[in-house]
C-alpha positions as CSV (number, residue, x, y, z in Angstrom):
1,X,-13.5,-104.1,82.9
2,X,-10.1,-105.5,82.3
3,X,-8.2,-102.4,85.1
4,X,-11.1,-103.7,87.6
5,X,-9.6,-107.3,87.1
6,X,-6.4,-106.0,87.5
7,X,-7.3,-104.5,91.0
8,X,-9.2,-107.5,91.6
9,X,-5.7,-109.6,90.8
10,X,-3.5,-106.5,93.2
11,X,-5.8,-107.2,96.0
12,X,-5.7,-110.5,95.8
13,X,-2.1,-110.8,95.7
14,X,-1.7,-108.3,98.5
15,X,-4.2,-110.4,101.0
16,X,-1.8,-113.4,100.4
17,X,1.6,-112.3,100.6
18,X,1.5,-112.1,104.4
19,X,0.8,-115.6,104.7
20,X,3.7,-116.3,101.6
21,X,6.0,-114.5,103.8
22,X,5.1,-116.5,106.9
23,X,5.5,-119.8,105.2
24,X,8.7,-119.2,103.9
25,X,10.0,-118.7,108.1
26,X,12.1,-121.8,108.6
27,X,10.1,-123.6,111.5
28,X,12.0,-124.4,114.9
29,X,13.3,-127.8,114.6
30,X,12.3,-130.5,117.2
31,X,14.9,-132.9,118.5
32,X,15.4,-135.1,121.4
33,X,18.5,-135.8,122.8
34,X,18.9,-139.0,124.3
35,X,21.4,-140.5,127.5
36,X,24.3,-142.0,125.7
37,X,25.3,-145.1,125.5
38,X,28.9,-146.2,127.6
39,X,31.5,-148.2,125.0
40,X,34.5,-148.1,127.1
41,X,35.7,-151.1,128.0
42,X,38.6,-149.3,130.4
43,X,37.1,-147.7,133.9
44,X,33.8,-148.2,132.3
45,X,31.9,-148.4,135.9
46,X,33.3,-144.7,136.4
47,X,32.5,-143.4,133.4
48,X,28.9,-144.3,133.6
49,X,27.4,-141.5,134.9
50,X,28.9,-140.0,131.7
51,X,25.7,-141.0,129.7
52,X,23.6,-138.8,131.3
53,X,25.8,-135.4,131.8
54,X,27.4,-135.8,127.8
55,X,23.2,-135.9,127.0
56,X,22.7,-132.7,129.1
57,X,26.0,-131.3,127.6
58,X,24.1,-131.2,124.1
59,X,20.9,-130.7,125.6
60,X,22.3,-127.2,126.8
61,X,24.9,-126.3,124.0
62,X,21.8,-126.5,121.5
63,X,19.0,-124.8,123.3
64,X,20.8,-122.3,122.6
65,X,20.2,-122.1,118.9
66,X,16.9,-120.5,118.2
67,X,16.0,-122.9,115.1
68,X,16.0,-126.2,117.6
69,X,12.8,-127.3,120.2
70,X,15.2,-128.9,122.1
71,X,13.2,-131.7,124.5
72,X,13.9,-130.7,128.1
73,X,16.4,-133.0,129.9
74,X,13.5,-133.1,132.8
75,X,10.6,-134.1,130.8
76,X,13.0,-137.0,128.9
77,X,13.7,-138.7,132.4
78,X,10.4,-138.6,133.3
79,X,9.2,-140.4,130.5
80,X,12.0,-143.2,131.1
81,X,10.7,-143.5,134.2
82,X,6.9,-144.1,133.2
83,X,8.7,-146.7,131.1
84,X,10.7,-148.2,133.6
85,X,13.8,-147.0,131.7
86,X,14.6,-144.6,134.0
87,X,17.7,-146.4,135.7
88,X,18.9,-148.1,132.5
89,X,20.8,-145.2,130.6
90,X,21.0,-145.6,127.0
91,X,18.3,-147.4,125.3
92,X,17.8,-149.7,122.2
93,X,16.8,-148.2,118.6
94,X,13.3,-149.6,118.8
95,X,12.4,-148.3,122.4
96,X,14.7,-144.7,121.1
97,X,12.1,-144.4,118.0
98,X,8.7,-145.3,120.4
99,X,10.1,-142.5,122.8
100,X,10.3,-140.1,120.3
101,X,6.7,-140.4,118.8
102,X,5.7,-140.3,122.3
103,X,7.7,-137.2,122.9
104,X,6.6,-135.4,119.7
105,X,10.2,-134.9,118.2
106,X,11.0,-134.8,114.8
107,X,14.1,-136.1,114.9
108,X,16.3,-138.1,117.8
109,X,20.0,-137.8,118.6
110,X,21.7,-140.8,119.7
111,X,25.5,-141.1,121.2
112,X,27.9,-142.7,122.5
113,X,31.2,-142.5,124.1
114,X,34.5,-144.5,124.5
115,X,37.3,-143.9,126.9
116,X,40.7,-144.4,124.5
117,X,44.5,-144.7,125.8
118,X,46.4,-141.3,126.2
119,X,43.5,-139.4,128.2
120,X,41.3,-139.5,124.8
121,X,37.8,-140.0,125.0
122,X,35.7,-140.0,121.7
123,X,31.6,-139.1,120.9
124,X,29.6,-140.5,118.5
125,X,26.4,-139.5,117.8
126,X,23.7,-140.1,115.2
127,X,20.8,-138.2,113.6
128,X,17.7,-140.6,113.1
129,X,14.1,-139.7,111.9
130,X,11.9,-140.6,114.5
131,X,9.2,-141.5,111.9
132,X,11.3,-144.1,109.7
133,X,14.0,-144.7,112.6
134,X,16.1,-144.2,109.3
135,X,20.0,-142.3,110.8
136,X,20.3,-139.4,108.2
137,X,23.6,-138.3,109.7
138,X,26.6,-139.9,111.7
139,X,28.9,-137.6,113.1
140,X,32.2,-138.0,116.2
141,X,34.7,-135.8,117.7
142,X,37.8,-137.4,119.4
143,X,39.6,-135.2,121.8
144,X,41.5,-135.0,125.3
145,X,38.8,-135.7,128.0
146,X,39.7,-132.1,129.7
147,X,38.2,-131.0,126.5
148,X,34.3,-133.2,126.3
149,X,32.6,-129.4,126.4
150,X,34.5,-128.0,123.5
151,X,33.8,-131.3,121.5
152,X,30.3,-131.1,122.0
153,X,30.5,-127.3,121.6
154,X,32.1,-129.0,118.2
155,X,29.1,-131.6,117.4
156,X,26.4,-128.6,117.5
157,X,28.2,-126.8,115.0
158,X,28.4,-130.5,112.8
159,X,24.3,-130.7,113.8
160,X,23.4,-127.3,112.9
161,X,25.0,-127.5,109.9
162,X,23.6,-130.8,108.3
163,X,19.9,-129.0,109.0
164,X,21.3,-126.0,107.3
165,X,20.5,-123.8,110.4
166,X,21.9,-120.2,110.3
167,X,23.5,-119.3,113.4
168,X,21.7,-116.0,114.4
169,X,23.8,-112.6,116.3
170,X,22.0,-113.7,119.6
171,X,22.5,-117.4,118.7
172,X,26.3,-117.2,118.6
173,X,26.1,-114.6,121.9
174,X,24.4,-117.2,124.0
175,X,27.1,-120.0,122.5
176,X,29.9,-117.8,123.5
177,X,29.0,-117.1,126.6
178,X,28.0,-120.9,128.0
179,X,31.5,-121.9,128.6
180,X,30.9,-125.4,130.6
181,X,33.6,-127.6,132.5
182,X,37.8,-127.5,131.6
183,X,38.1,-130.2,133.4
184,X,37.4,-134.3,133.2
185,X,37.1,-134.1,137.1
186,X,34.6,-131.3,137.1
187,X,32.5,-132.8,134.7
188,X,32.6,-136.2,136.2
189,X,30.9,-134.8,139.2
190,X,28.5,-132.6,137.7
191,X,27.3,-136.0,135.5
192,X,27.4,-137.2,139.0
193,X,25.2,-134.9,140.6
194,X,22.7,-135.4,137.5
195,X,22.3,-139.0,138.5
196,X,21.6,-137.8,142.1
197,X,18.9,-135.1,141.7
198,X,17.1,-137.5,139.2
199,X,17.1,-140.2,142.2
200,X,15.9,-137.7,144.4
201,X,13.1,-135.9,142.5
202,X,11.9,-139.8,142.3
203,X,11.5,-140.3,145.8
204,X,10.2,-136.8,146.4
205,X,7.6,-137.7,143.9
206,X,7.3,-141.4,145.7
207,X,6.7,-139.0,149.0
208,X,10.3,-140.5,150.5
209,X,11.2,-137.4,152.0
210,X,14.2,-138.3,153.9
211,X,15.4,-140.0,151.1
212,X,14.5,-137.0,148.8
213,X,16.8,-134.5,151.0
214,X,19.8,-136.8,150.9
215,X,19.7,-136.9,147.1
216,X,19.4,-133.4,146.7
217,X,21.8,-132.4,149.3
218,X,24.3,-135.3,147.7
219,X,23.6,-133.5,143.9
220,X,24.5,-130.1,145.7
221,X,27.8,-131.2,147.2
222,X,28.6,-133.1,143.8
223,X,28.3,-129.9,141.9
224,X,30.0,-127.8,144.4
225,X,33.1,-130.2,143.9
226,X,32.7,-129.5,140.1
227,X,33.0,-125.9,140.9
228,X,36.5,-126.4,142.9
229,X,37.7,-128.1,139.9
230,X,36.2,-125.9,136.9
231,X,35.7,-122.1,138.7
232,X,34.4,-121.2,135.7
233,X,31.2,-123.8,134.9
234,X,29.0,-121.0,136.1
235,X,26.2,-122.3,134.8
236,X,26.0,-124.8,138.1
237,X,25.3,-121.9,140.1
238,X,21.9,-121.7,138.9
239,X,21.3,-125.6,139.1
240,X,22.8,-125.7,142.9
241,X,19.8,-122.8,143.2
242,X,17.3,-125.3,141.7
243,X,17.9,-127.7,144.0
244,X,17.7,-126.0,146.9
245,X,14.2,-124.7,145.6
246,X,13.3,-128.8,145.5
247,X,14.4,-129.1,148.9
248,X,12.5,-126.3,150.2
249,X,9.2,-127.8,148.4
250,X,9.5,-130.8,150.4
């Protein structure tokens, strides 16, 4: 009787170390990245479109981390826009927190930017809970503003390491190889061009065609000029494509 309870015990054990295993997989981490807010008191008008293309900066750089569920750029703005916060930028912590629960994250990053004397720009950005709206991290990078993708290439290292994430072979393959803007110019436009394809996938969903086209076709040109400036931010290639697949649905 007591081998039988033995076997009985093996079996057991055996039917529920699968599911031991499975719990003990780190689960993907959800995080929304929200537009930034603009602290620069120096061409602040100019740098405005800033807010928007520093948020998609991030919003890129860590997607490509495996452990993140990184909210889709796309599905953010739309959400502003049911909320008529769609043309405002940055928002306040309150409306930040009620746009996370409605967004399902777990967590919410939060930024901002300030344009400093000697061609310096610095980022700060926060962690907060979106279910206490309590910041459990504070991070910032100060650099040259040639440089905003390799300080934000900078910040996901500083976030993936407060959430203890372990950079997998493929993870630091697809980090290599997105390379982004060298230049402030470059990435001025391609912020730009952000602002104009939002505007016109609002008027192609408001049924403004004309108005639609001239958005899309303005987002286009402003990310061609990014390429002239930055050869190398490849990755617009496949948004100029994405665009044109808009226009082509209108």
């Amino acid at each position: 009787m007591l081998v039988y309870s033995h076997k009985v015990l093996l079996i057991s054990f055996s039917l529920l170390l699968p599911s031991a295993i499975l719990a003990q997989q780190p689960e993907e981490i959800s995080i929304a990245i929200l537009y930034f807010e603009n602290n620069s008191i120096v061409d602040r008008e100019q740098l405005e479109p800033l807010s928007k293309g520093l948020a998609d900066m991030l919003i890129t750089e860590i997607s490509q981390i495996s452990a993140f569920k990184v909210v889709e750029r796309q599905r953010l703005q739309n959400l502003m826009e049911e909320m008529r916060l769609g043309l405002t930028g940055a928002v306040d912590a309150n409306t930040a927190q009620e746009l996370g629960k409605l967004i399902g994250a777990q967590t919410l990053l939060l930024g901002g930017f300030i344009n400093m004397f000697g061609g310096k720009m610095r980022i700060d950005v926060r962690i907060v809970e979106v279910e206490t709206g309590v910041t459990l991290r504070a991070e910032e990078e100060t650099g040259k503003v040639d440089d905003l993708f390799k300080m934000t290439k900078k910040l996901t290292e500083k976030i993936a390491k407060f959430f203890d994430v372990k950079l997998t072979r493929d993870d630091k393959k697809r980090l290599k190889e997105f390379k982004g803007s060298d230049n402030f110019e470059a990435t001025l436009y391609y912020s730009e061009g952000l602002d104009a394809e939002d505007v016109g996938r609002r008027h192609a969903k408001e049924g403004n065609k004309k108005d639609a086209l001239l958005m899309f076709g303005n987002a286009i040109g402003l990310y061609q000029l990014a390429l002239i400036k930055s050869p190398d931010f490849k990755e617009l290639y496949d948004r100029i494509d994405s665009v044109r697949v808009l226009m082509s649905r209108i």
